[in-house]
C-alpha positions in Angstrom: 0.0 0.0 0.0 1.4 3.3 -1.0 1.6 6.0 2.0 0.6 9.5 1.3 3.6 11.8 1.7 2.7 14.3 4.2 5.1 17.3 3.7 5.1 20.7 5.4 4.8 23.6 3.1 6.4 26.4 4.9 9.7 26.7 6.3 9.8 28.2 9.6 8.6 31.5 9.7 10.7 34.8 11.7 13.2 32.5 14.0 15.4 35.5 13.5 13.5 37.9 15.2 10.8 36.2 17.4 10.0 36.2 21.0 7.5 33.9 20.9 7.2 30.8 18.7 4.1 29.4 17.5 4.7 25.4 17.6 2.2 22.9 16.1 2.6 19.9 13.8 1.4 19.8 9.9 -1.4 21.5 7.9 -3.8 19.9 6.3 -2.6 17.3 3.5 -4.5 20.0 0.8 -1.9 22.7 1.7 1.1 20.0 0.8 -0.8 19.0 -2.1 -1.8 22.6 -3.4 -5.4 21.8 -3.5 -6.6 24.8 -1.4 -10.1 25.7 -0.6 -10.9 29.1 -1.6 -11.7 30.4 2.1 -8.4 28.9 3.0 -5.5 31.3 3.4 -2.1 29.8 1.8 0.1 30.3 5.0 0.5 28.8 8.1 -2.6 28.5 10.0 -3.9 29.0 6.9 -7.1 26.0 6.6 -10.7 27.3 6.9 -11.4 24.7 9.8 -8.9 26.5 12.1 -9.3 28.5 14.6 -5.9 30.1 15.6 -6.7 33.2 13.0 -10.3 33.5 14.2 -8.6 33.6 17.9 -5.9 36.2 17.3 -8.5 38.1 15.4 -10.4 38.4 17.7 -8.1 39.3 20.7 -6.6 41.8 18.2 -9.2 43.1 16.1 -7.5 42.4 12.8 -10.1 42.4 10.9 -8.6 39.2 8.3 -9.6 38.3 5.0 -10.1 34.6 5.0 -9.9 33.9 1.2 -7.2 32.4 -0.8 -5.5 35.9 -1.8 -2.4 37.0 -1.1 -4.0 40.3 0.8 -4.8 37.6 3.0 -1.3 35.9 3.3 0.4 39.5 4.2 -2.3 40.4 6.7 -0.9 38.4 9.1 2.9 38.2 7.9 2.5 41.6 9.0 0.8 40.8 12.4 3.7 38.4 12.9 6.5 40.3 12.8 4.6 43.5 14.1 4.0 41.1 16.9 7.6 39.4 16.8 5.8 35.8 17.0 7.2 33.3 14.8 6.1 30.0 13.5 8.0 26.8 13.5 6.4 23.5 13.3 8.0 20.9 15.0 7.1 18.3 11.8 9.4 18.5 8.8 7.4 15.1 7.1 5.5 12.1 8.3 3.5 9.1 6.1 0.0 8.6 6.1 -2.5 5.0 5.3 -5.5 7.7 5.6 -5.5 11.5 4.1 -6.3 13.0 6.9 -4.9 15.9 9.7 -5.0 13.6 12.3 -1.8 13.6 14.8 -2.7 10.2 15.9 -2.3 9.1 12.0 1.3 10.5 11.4 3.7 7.5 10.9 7.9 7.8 10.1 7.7 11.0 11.2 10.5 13.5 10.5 11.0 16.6 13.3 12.6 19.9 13.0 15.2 20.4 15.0 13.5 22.8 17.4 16.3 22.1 20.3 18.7 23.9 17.9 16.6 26.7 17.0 16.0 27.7 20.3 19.7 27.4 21.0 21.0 29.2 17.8 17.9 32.0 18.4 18.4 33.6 22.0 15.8 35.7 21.8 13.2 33.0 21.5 11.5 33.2 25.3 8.4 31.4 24.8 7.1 28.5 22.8 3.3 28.3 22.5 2.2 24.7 21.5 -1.0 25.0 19.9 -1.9 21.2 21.4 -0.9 19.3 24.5 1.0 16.3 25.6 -0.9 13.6 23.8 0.8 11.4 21.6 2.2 12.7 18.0 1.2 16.3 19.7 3.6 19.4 19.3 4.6 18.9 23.4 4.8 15.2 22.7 7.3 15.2 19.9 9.3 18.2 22.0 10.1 16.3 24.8 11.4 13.4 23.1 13.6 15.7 21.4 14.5 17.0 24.8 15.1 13.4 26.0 17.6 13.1 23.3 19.3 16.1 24.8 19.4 15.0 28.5 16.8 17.8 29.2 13.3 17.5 30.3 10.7 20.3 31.1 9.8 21.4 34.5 6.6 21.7 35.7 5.3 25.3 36.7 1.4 24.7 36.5 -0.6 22.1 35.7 -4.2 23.7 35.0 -5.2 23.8 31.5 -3.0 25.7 29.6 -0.2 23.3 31.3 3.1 25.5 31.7 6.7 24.6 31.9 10.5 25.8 32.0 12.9 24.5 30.4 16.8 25.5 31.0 18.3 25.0 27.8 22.3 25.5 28.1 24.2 27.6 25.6 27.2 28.0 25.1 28.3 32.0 24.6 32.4 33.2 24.3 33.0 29.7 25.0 31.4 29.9 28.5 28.5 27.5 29.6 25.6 29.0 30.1 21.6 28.4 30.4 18.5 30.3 29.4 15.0 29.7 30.8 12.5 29.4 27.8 9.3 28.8 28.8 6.4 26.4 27.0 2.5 26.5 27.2 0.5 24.0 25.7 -2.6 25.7 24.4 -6.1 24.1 24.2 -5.6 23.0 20.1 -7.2 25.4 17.8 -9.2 22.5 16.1 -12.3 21.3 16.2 -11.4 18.0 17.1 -10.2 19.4 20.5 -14.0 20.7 21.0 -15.1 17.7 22.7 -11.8 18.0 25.6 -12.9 21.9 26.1 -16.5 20.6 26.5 -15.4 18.4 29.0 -13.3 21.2 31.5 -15.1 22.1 34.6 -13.8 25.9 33.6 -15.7 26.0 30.6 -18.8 24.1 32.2 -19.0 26.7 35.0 -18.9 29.8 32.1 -21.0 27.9 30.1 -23.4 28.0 33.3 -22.8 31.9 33.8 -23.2 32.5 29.9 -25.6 29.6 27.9 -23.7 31.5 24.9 -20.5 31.0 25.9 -18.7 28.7 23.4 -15.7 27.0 22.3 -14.2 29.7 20.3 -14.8 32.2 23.2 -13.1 29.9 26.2 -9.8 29.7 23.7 -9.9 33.5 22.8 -9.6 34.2 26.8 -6.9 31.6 27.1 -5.1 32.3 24.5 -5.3 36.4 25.4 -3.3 35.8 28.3 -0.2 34.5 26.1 0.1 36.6 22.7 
């Protein structure tokens, strides 16, 4: 049986520059094949089913196209760098039996060497993992990059956005060093993470206070906090 190639389409976007790094997986399969739906923007982020535009839209008041133009694409290269948030997904490739999105269906899967980045980019502070520690997740494949290092992340809360700290040593004038960077796993901007928000006792209890409280609301106040 012949696997579907799953390749990213953008290289990693503003290491140079960035203070925060937006960390995720792969797009949908269309954006490696080039078979984009007209609502979908061709940049990271970029599928109509997402929610991390709709998110920082509305924390920002933007006020994004979300069509296949490239108005669209530099609307939020500009909000990027205005913003000094970069995006680096921490999967290069992976193999697929189904054409799906699906974390959970990645197989050979090849990382980016996000260890490196971090180390080669000092002013990197914060990594913002759009998805938690389940398996084939961006925090998932991270740590077993770290592991490869002899590093591991240290707890600092474990409420939902989970935050860590990890001390990443550098090496500057030929002196050994460490920085703190610091990670927070976001609720995923997907709709397949709908179900786990559903299921929070946080949301519940707004959901009590405000019957029209919803899913994209309880990530827009999480996510606030962070960008």
């Amino acid at each position: 049986m012949k696997l579907f190639q799953h390749i990213h389409p953008y290289e990693p976007f503003l290491l140079e520059e960035a203070t925060k790094l937006i960390v995720g997986t792969l797009p949908p399969p269309r954006f490696t094949t080039g078979e984009l739906k007209e609502e979908d923007v061709d940049f990271c982020y970029g599928s109509c089913n997402g929610m991390l535009w709709p998110i920082l839209d509305q924390i920002f008041d933007l006020n994004l196209k979300y069509e296949n133009t490239n108005e669209a694409i530099q609307q939020r290269r500009h909000f990027l760098i205005k913003h000094k948030i970069g995006v680096c997904d921490i999967v290069q490739s992976a193999e697929r039996e189904k054409i799906d999105a699906s974390d959970l269906g990645m197989q050979n899967v090849v990382l980016r060497d996000l260890v490196g980045y971090l180390q080669k980019h000092p002013n990197i502070q914060t990594l913002l993992f759009t998805g938690g520690n389940s398996k084939n997740g961006p925090e998932y494949f991270f740590r077993k990059q770290l592991k490869e290092h002899g590093l591991k992340l240290e707890v600092i809360s474990d409420d939902v956005p989970r935050i860590h700290h990890l001390e990443l040593p550098i090496t500057s004038s030929g002196v050994e060093k460490s920085r703190t960077v610091k990670t927070v796993s976001l609720t995923a901007p997907s709709g397949a993470a709908n179900r786990a928000v559903g299921s929070l006792q946080t949301y519940k209890d707004l959901k009590k206070i405000n019957p029209k409280f919803n899913t994209l609301d309880f990530r827009v106040m999480q996510y606030r906090e962070f960008f």
